[in-house]
C-alpha positions, 0 to 999 in steps of 0.5 A, a space after each residue: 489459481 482463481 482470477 484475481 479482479 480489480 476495483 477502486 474504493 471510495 472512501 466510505 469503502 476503504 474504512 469498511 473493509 479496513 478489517 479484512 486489509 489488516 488482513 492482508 496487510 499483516 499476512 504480506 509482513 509475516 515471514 512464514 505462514 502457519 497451520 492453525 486455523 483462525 477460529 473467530 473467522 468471519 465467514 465474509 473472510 476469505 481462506 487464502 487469509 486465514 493461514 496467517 498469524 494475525 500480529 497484534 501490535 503490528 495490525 494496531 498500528 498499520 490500522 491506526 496510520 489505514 485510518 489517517 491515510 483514508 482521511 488524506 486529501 485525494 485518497 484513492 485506493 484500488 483493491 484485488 479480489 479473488 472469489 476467497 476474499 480479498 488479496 491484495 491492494 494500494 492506496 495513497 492520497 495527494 500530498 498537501 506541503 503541510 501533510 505529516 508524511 510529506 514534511 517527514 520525507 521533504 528532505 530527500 525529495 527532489 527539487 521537482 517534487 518538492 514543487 509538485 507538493 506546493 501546486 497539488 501534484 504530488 501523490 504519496 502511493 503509502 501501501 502496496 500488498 498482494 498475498 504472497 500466493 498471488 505475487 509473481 502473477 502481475 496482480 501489484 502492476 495491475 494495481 499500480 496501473 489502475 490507481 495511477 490512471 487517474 494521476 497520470 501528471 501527478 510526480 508519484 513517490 512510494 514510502 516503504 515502511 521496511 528499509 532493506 530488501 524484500 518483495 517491494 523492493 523487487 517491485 519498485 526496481 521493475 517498476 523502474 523506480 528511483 530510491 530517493 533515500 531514507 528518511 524518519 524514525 522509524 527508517 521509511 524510504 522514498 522512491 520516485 516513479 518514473 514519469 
């Protein structure tokens, strides 16, 4: 398998490249991979992306909550490239009391989080996602480690869009991770970072 390596994105990056994490982003939600070759393929598109079904509802909407988030306070965002294109990352911001995100999820948050938001210290890690062929191979740790350097006194909570099992889910347990609880319509879940 190639060597997957790492690299932060400015903003201006992040909504360049918002297409090709799309992308990604529906290839890690979709359950199976299928045959059929995408036929409007860029050629600045990577292979490992092209044997997925594009949803296109779902990518609307991921696109339309990529494109708030990138104008959060404090974005940051962190991607994994291969030489096919790109294969994974995570991004989130710095959360503000009146930010949408952290007044839906206020309620399950602990007192110290709660605090953290109101002195500019608490930071919302939105979305995480690596190509399920480049899963097991550290490529999401890697991520996390690098993103989070730069938040090394900030309390740190992930929000899934998924409740249930899965992926992320096996992530955030070896991560040590705390589940905080359920929270907004549709159901999101919180989990605290260990500090």
């Amino acid at each position: 398998m190639a060597e997957v390596f790492l690299r932060r994105l400015s903003r201006w990056q992040a909504e360049q490249q918002r297409e090709d994490v799309a992308t990604v982003y529906t290839a890690c939600h979709e359950q199976t991979p299928h045959q059929e070759q995408v036929q409007d393929r860029e050629p600045s598109r990577g292979r490992g992306q092209e044997a997925y079904r594009v949803r296109g509802q779902e990518r609307a909407e991921f696109l339309a909550r990529f494109e708030r988030h990138v104008q959060e306070r404090d974005f940051d965002m962190v991607a994994a490239d291969s030489a096919a294109g790109l294969v994974g990352c995570l991004y989130g911001y710095r959360a503000a009391p009146d930010t949408p995100d952290f007044t839906a999820l206020r309620d399950v948050l602990p007192p110290a989080a709660t605090g953290a938001a109101a002195a500019g210290r608490l930071f919302l890690l939105m979305e995480l996602m690596v190509l399920p062929e480049h899963r097991r191979r550290r490529v999401a740790t890697r991520l996390r480690d690098l993103l989070l350097a730069r938040h090394g006194t900030d309390v740190v909570v992930t929000t899934l869009a998924s409740p249930g099992g899965g992926a992320a889910h096996e992530v955030l347990r070896a991560w040590s991770c705390t589940k905080l609880g359920a929270f907004g319509t549709p159901p999101r879940e919180a989990w605290l970072h260990p500090a």
